[in-house]
C-alpha positions, 0 to 999 in steps of 0.5 A: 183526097186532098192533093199535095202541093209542097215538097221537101228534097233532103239531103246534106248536099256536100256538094250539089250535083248533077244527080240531086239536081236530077231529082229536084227537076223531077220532083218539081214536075210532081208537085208544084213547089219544092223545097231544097232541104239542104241538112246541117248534118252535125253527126256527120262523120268526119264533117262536111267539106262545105259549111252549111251556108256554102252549101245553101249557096251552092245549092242556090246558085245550082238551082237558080233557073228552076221556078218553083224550087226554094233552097233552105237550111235546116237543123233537127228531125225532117219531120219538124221542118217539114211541118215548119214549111208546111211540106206534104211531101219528102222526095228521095233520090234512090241510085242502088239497093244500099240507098233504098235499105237506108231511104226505107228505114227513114222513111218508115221513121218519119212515118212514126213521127208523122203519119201525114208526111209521105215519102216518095222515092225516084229512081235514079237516072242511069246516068247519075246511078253512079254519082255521089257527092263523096265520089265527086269530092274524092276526084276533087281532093285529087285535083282529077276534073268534076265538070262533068259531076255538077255545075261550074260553080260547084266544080270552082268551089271544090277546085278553090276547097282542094287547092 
């Protein structure tokens, strides 16, 4: 059996917060290197607050004192970059039943896709159950303080985005 050693964490990252980063801490201690797949997300309805490049950066900055953990940009079918990064592995984040319905029905298609590709699923913390990245921008967009939702450079951003 032959042992994973790349993995990807997905996600639009709109912002990064404390929960991805939850996830992107446990993931590395499953698997020796870890990739940050921050999704251009084109179809996003009502687009992204960040750019695509913002966010990378954010998620750069967020992460930068966690070895072993890459942030890359990507566009187009996970599996396609998964195979491009060479990633045995997606790691997913799940917070409630609503994530794991919606996690479950991608995973069973990147398994279609690609059968070598597996999914992992971590729960999350239960301090972060709550946390999104659409809640922590709805508190933003109101002017309310997300000190406590991500890291000083994300909450600077979002400050300076809503201001």
């Amino acid at each position: 059996m032959t042992q994973i050693a790349h993995a990807l964490v997905p996600g639009t990252f709109d912002p990064i917060t404390f929960g991805h980063i939850d996830v992107v801490r446990r993931a590395r201690r499953l698997f020796p290197r870890v990739t940050v797949a921050v999704a251009e997300s084109l179809g996003k309805r009502g687009g992204t607050t960040f750019a695509l490049d913002e966010r990378v950066s954010l998620a750069r900055e967020a992460l930068a004192d966690m070895p072993g953990v890459a942030v890359e940009p990507f566009c187009g079918l996970l599996v396609d970059f998964a195979r491009e990064q060479e990633a045995g592995a997606v790691v997913k984040g799940l917070r409630a039943m609503t994530d794991f319905e919606y996690e479950l029905q991608q995973a069973d298609l990147n398994y279609r896709l690609d059968e070598n590709l597996e999914s992992i699923f971590i729960m999350s913390a239960p301090q972060y159950g709550y946390l999104s990245s659409s809640v922590v921008r709805q508190i933003a967009s109101f002017g309310g303080d997300v000190a406590e939702f991500v890291p000083p450079c994300v909450a600077l951003a979002l400050k300076e985005r809503f201001a």
